[in-house]
C-alpha beads as a LAMMPS data file, in Angstrom:
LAMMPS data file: protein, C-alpha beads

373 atoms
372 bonds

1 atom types
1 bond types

-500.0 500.0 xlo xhi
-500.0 500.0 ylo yhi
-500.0 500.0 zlo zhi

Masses

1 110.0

Atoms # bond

1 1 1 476.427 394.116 -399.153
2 1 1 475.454 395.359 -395.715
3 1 1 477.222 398.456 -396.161
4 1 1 476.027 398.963 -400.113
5 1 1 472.727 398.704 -398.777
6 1 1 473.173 401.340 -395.800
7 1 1 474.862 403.626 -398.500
8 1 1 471.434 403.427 -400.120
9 1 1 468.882 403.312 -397.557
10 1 1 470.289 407.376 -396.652
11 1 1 470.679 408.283 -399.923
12 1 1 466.838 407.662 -400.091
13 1 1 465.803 409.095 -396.860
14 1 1 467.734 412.103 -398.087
15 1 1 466.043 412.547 -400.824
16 1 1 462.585 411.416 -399.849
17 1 1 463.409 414.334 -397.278
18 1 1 463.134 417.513 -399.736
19 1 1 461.257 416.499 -402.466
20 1 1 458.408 418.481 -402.706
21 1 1 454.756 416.789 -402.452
22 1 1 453.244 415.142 -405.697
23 1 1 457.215 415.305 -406.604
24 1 1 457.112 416.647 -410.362
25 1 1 459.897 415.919 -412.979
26 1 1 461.788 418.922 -411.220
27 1 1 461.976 417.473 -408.095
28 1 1 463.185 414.503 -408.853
29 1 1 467.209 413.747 -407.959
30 1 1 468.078 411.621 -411.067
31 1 1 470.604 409.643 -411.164
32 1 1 474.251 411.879 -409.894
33 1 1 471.727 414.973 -409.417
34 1 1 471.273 416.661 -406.240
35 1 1 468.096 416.386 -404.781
36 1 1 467.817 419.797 -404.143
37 1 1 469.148 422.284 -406.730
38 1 1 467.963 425.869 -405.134
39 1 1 467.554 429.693 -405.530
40 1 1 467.183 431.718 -402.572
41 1 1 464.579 434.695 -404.382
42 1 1 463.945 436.618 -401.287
43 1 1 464.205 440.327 -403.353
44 1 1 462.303 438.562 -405.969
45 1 1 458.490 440.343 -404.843
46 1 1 460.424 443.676 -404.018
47 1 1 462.388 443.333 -407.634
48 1 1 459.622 442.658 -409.629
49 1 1 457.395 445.097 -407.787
50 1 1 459.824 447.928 -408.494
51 1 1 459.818 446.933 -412.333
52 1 1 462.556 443.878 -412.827
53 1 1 462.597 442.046 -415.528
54 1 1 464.235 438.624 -416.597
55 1 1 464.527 437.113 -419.786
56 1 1 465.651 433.577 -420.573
57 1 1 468.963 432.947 -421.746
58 1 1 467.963 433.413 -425.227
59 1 1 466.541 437.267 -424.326
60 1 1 462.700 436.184 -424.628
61 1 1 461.045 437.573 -421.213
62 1 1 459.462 435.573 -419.088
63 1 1 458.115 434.699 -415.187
64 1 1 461.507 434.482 -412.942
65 1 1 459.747 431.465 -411.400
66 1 1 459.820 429.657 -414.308
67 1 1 462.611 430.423 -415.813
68 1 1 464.369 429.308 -412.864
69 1 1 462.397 426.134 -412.919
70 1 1 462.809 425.459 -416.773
71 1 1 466.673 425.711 -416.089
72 1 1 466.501 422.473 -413.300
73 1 1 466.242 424.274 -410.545
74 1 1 464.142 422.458 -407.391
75 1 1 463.707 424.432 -404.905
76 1 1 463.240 428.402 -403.799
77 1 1 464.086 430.006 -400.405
78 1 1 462.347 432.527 -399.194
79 1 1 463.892 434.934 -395.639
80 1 1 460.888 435.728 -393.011
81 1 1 461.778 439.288 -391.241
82 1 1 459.402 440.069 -388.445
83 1 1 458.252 444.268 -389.216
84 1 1 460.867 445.311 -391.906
85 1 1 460.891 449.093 -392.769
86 1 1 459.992 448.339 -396.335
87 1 1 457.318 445.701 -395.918
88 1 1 458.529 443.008 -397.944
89 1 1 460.286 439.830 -396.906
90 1 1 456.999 439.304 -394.675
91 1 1 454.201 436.574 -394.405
92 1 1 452.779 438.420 -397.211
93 1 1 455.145 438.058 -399.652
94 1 1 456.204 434.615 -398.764
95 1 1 452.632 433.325 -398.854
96 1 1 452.000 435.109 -402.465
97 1 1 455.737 433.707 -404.109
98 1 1 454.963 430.290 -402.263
99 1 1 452.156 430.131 -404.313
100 1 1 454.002 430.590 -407.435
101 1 1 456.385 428.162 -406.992
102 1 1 454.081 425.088 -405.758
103 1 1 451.982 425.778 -408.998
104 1 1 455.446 424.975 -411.057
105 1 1 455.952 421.901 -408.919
106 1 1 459.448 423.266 -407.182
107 1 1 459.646 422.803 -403.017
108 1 1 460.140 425.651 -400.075
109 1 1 462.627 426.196 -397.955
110 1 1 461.759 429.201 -395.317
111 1 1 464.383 431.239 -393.734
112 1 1 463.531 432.853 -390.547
113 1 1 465.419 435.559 -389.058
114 1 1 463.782 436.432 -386.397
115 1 1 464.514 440.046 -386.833
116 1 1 463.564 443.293 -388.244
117 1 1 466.510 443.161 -390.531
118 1 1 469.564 440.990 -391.462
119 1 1 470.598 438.503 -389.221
120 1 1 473.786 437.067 -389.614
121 1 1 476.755 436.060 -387.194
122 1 1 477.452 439.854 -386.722
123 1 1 474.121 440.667 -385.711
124 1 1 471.115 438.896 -384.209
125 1 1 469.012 441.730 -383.217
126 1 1 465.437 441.254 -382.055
127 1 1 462.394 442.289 -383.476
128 1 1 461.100 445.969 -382.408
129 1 1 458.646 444.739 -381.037
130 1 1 459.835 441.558 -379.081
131 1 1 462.888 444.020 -377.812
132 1 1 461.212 444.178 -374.314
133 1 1 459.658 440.555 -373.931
134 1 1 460.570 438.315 -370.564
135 1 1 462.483 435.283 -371.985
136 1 1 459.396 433.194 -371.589
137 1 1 456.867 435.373 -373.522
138 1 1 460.417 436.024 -375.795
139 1 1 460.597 432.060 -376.147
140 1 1 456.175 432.133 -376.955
141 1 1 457.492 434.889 -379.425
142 1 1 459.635 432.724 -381.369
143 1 1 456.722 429.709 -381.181
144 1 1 453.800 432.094 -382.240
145 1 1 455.947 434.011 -385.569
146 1 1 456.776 430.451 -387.033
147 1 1 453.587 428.430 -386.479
148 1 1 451.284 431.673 -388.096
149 1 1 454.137 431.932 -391.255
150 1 1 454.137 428.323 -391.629
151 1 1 450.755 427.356 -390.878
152 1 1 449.441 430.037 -393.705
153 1 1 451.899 428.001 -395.935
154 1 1 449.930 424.983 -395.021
155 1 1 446.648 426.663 -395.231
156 1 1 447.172 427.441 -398.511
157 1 1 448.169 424.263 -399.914
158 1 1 451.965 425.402 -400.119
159 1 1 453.213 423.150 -397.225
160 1 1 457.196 423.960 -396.639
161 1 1 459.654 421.115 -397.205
162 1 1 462.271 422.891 -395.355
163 1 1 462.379 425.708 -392.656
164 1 1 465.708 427.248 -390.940
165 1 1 465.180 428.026 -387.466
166 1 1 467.600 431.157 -387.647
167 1 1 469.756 432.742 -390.495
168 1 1 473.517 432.271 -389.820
169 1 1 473.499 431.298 -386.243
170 1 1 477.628 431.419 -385.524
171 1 1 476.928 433.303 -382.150
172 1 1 472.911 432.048 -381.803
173 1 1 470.410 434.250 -382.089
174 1 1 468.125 436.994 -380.215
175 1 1 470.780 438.462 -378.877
176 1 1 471.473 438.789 -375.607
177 1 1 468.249 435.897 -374.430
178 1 1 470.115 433.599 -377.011
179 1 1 473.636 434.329 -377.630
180 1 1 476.217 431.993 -377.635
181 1 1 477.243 432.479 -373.703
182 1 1 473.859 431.217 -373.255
183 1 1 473.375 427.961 -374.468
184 1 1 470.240 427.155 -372.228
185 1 1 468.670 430.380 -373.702
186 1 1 469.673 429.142 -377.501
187 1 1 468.230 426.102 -376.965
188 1 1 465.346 427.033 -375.272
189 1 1 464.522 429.679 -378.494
190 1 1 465.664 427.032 -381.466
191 1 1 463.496 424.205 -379.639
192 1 1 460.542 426.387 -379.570
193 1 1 460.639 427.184 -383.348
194 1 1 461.389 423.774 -383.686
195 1 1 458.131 423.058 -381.785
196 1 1 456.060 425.517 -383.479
197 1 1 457.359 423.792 -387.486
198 1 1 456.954 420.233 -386.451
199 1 1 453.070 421.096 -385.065
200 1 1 452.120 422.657 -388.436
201 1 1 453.786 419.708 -390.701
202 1 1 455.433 416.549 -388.493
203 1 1 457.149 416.033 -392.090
204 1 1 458.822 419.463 -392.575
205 1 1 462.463 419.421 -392.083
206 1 1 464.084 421.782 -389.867
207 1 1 467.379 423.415 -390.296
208 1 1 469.774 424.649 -387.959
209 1 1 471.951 427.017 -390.552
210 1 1 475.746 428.966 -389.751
211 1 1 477.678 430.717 -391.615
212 1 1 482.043 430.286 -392.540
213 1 1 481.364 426.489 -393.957
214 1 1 484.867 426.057 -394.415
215 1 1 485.492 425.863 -390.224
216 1 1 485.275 422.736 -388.979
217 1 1 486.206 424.327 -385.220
218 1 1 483.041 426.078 -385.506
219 1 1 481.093 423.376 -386.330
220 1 1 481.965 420.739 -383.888
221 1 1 482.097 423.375 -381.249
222 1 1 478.348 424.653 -382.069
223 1 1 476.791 421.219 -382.693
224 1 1 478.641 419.297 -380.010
225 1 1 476.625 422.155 -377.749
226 1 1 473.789 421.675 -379.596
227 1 1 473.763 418.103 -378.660
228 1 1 474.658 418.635 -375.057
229 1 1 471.831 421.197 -374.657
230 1 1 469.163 418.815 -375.976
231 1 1 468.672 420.780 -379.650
232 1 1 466.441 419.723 -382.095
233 1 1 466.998 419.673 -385.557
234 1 1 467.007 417.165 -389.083
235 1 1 469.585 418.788 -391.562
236 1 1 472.826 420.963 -390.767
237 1 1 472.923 423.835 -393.270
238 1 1 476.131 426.101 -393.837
239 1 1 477.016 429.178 -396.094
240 1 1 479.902 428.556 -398.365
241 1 1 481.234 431.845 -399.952
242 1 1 484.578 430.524 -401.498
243 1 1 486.233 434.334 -401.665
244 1 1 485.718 434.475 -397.664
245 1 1 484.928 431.217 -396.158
246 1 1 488.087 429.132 -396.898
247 1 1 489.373 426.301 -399.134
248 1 1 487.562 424.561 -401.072
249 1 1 489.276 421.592 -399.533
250 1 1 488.464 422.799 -395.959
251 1 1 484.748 423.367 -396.976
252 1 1 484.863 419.558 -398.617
253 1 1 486.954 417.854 -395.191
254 1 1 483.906 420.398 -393.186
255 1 1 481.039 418.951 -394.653
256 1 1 482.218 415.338 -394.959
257 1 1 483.130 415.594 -391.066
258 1 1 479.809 416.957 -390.080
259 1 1 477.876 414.641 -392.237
260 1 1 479.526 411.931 -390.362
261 1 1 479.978 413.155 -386.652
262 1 1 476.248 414.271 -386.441
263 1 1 474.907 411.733 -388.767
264 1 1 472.742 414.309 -390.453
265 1 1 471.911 415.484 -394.031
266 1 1 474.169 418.584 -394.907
267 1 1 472.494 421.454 -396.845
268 1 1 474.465 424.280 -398.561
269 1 1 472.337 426.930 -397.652
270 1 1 473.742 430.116 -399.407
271 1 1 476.811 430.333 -401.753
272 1 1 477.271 432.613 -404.841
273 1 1 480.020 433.581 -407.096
274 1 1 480.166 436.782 -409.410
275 1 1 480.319 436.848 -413.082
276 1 1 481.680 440.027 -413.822
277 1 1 483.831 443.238 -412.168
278 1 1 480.996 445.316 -413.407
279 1 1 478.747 447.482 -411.740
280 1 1 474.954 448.069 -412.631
281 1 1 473.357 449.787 -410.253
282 1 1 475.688 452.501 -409.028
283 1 1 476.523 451.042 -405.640
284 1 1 479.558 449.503 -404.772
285 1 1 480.106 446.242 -405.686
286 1 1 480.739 443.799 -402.253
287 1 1 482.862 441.362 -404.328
288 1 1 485.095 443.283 -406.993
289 1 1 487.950 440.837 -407.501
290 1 1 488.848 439.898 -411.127
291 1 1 489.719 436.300 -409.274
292 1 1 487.868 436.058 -405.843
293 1 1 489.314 432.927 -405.709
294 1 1 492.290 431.327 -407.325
295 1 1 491.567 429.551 -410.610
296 1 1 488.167 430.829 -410.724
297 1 1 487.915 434.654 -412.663
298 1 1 485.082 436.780 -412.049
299 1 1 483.555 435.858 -415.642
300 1 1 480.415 433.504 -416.500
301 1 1 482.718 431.117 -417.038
302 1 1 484.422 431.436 -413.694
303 1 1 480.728 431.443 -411.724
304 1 1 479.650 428.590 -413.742
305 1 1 483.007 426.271 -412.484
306 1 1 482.576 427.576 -409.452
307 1 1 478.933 426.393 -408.963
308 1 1 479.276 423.382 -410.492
309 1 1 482.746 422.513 -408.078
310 1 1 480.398 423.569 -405.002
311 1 1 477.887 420.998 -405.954
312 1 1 479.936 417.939 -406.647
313 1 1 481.487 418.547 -403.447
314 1 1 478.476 418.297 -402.267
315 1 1 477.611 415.226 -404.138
316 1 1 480.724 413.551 -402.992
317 1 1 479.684 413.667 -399.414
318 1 1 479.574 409.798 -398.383
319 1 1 476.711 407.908 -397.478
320 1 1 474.863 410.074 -399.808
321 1 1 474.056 412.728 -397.007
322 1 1 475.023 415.597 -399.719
323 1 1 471.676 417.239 -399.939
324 1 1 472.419 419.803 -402.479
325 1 1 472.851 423.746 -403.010
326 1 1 471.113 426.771 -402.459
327 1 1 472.182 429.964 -404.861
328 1 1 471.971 432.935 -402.883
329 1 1 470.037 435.674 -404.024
330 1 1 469.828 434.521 -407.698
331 1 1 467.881 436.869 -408.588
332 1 1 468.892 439.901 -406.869
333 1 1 469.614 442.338 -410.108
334 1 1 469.984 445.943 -410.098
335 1 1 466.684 447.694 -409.822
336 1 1 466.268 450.979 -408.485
337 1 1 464.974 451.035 -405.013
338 1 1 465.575 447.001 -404.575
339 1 1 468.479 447.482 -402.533
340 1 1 470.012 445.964 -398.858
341 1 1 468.797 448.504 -396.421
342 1 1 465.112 448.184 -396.184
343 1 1 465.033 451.748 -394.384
344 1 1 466.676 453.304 -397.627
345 1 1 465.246 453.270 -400.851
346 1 1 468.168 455.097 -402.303
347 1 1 470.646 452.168 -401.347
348 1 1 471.968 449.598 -403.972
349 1 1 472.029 445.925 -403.429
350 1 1 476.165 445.336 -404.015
351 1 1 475.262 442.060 -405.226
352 1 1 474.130 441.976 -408.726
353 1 1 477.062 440.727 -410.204
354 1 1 476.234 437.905 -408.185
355 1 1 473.187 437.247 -409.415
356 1 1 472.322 434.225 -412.096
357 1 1 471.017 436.885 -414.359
358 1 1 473.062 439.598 -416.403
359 1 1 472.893 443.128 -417.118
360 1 1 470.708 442.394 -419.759
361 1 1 468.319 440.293 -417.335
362 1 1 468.790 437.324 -419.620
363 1 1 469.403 433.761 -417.758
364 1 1 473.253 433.364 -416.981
365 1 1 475.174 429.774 -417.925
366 1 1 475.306 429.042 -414.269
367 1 1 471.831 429.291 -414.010
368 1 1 471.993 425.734 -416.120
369 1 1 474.873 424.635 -414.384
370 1 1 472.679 425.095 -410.643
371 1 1 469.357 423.141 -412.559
372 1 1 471.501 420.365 -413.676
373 1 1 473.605 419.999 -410.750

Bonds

1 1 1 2
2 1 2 3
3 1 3 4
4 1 4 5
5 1 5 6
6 1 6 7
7 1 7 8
8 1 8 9
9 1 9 10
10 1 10 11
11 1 11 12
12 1 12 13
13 1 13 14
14 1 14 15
15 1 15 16
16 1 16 17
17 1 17 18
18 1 18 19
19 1 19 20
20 1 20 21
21 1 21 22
22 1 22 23
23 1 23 24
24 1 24 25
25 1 25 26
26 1 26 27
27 1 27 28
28 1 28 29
29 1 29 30
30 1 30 31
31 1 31 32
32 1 32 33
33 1 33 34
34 1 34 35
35 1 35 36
36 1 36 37
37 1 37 38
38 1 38 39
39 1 39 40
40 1 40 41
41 1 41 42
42 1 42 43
43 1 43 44
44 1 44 45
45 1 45 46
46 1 46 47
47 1 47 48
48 1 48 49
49 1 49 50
50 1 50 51
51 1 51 52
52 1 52 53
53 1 53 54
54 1 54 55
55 1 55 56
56 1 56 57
57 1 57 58
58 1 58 59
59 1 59 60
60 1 60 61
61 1 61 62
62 1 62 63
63 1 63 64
64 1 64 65
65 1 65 66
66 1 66 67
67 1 67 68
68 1 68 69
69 1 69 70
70 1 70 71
71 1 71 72
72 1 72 73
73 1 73 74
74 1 74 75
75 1 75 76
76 1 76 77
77 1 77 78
78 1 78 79
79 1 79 80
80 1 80 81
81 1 81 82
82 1 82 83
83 1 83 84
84 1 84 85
85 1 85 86
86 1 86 87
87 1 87 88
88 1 88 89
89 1 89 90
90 1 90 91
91 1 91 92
92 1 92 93
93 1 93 94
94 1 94 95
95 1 95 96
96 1 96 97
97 1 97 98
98 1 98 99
99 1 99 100
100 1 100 101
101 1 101 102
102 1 102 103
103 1 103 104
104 1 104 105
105 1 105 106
106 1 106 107
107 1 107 108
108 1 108 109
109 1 109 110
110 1 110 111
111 1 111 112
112 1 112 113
113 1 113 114
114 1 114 115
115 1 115 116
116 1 116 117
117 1 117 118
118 1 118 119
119 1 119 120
120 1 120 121
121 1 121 122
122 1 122 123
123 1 123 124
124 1 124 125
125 1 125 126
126 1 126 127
127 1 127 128
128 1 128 129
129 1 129 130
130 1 130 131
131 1 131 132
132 1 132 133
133 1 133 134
134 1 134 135
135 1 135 136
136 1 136 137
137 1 137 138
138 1 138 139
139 1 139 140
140 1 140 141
141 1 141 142
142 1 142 143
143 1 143 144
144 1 144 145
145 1 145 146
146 1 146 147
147 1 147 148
148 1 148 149
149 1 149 150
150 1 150 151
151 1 151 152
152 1 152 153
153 1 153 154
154 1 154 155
155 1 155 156
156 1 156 157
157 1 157 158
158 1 158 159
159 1 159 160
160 1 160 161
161 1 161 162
162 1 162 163
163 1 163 164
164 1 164 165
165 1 165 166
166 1 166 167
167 1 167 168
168 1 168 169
169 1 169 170
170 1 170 171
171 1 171 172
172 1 172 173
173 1 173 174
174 1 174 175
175 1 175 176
176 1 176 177
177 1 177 178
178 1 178 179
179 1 179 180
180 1 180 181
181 1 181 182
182 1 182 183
183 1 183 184
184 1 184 185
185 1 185 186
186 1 186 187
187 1 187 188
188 1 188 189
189 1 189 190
190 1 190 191
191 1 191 192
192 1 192 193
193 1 193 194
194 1 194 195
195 1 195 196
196 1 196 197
197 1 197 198
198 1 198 199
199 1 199 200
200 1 200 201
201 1 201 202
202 1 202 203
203 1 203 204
204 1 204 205
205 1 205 206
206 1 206 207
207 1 207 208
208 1 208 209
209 1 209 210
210 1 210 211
211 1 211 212
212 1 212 213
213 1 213 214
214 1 214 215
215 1 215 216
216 1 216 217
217 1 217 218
218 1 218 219
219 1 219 220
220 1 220 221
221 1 221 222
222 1 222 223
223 1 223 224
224 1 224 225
225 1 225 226
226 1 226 227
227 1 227 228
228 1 228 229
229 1 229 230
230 1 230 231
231 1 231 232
232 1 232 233
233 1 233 234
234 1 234 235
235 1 235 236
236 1 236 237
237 1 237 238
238 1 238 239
239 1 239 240
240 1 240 241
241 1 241 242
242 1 242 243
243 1 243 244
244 1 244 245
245 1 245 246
246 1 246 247
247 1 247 248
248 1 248 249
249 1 249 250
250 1 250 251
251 1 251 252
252 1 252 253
253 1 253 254
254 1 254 255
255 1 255 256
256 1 256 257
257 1 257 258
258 1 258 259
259 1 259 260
260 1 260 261
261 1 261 262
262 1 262 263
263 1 263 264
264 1 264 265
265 1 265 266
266 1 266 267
267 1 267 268
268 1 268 269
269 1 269 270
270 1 270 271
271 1 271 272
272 1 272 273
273 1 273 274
274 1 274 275
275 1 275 276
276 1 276 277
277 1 277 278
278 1 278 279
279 1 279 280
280 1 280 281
281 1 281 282
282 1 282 283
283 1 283 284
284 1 284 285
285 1 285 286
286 1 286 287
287 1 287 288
288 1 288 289
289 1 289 290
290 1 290 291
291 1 291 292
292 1 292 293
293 1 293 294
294 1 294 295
295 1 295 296
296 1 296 297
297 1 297 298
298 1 298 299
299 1 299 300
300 1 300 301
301 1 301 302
302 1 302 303
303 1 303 304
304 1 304 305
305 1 305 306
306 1 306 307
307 1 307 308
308 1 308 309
309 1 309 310
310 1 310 311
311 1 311 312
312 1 312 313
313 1 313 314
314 1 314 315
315 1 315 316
316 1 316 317
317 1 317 318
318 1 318 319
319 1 319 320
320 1 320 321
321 1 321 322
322 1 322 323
323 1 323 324
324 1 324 325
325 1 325 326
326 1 326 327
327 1 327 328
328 1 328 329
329 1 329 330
330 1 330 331
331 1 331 332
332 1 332 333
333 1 333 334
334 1 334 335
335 1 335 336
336 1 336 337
337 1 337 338
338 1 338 339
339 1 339 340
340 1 340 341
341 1 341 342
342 1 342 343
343 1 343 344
344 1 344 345
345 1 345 346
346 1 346 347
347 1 347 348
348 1 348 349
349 1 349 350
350 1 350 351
351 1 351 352
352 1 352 353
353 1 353 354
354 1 354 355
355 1 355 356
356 1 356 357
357 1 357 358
358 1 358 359
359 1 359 360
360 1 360 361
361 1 361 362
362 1 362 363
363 1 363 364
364 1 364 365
365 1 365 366
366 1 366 367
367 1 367 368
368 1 368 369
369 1 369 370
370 1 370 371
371 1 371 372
372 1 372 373
């Protein structure tokens, strides 16, 4: 009985962790239902500026928002770049889709980057304008950019449940001040934005987020540091792309291992899976497999099995420390202009056959399969 009722007391701390405040229907866990069930809409503003357009699955238009919510789905992450060439996926933005999704009841994770551009564990580049900065006014940096961002969230009434301290932090971040040869300097940076989320909302949960969620080397060598170099943090998050990041059975034995060892709440952060070989936007496709993975086609069938496998695994984590699943970039379809480099207009995105909308902008099956997860 004393373990039964251990079992239970995490699974509701977990999910008393992310649902979002005045918890509506749609953020409620159910019973065998992740408690968060997410779309990472970062292009969304850019998209819909530009002239997107999404239709349910049964071709009548409607808000993305909502169609996303209709469908199950929980929660929306948003990325925070610090002076992007375009001017989107700044504290504008964020602040106006924020908004959005409060008024449909759904919760907020915020993704920091910390950067101009991507950040991801191939790059960690600062900020233009931080590119100069002593470590200490570097560290105040760091401290400052989160607290404004998420204390405009609160200020607004759009609280965040979640916030990563860092996209994809493999090698750390703020490269060279916090790479991963410098563990003081990592810690010092993730314990200020730590510092900074915690003063604007004691009860927002921060994430500490890396990429290749299949290595379990990776993650007991980054977190045991983490712990040795006094790093604060609530949930681990990972990235889980099946046709690059390993096994399915590796990701499963990674995430039960770090669940347990760290005796935190694990978060898929970003995963996606395409749904066709086609191309819509003219730019190469990044994924152009007809099986990325074995067992799983590129078809909406195949993205649909795949999303659903990446959530149960997720469910199955013990002691009910499984929070749930963020799609990446679910609505990332191919509009002119909307595409990765924020310096060039003219690029294409490469990802819109990953996207939980189709060609025809109408509502993909996985889209269900992610809001009933």
């Amino acid at each position: 009985m004393r373990k039964i009722a251990t079992v239970l007391a995490a699974l509701c701390a977990a999910l008393t962790l992310v649902l979002p405040a005045g918890g509506t229907a749609y953020g409620q866990a159910g019973p065998g239902r992740l408690a968060v069930r997410g779309a990472d809409v970062s292009s969304l503003a850019k998209s819909e500026a530009l002239g997107g357009v999404y239709r349910h699955a049964n071709g009548r238009r409607g808000d993305a928002l909502a169609i996303l919510r209709d469908a199950g789905v929980t929660h929306i992450r948003l990325k925070v770049w610090v002076n992007p060439a375009d001017g989107y996926n700044t504290k504008t933005q964020v602040l106006a889709v924020a908004r959005r999704a409060k008024a449909l009841g759904m919760g907020l994770l915020i993704d920091f980057h910390y950067s101009d551009s991507w950040a991801d564990p191939g790059k960690q580049n600062k900020p233009a304008a931080w590119a100069s900065l002593p470590f200490d006014q570097l560290r105040q940096a760091v401290y400052d950019h989160t607290f404004d961002v998420l204390g405009a969230l609160k200020a607004q009434g759009t609280t965040a449940e979640m916030v990563q301290i860092g996209n994809e932090l493999n090698g750390g971040l703020l490269w060279p001040d916090g790479r991963y040869d410098n563990w003081p300097g990592m810690a010092a940076l993730l314990n200020a934005g730590y510092d900074a989320a915690k003063a604007v909302s004691s009860a927002t949960k921060v994430v500490l987020h890396l990429a290749d969620g299949a290595d379990n080397g990776l993650y007991r060598w980054w977190f045991d540091n983490a712990a040795a170099h006094g790093i604060r943090y609530d949930v681990i998050g990972l990235s889980y792309y099946p046709y690059w990041h390993g096994t399915l059975e590796a990701f499963q034995a990674n995430l039960n291992d770090v669940a347990a060892r760290y005796a935190k709440p694990v978060l898929v952060a970003e995963t996606a899976y395409p749904f066709t070989t086609g191309d819509d936007d003219g730019w190469t496709n990044i994924i152009t497999s007809a099986e990325p993975y074995p067992g799983y086609p590129a078809s909406t069938g195949g993205q649909s099995a795949m999303t659903r496998t990446i959530m149960d695994i997720v469910r199955a984590v013990p002691g009910g420390r499984g929070l749930g699943v963020f799609y990446w970039e679910a609505t990332w379809t191919g509009v002119p202009g909307n595409g990765w480099d924020p310096a060039d207009p003219s690029s294409g995105n490469g990802w819109e056959n990953q996207a939980l909308f189709g060609f025809d902008d109408r509502a993909l099956p996985a889209l269900r399969t992610l809001g009933t997860g």
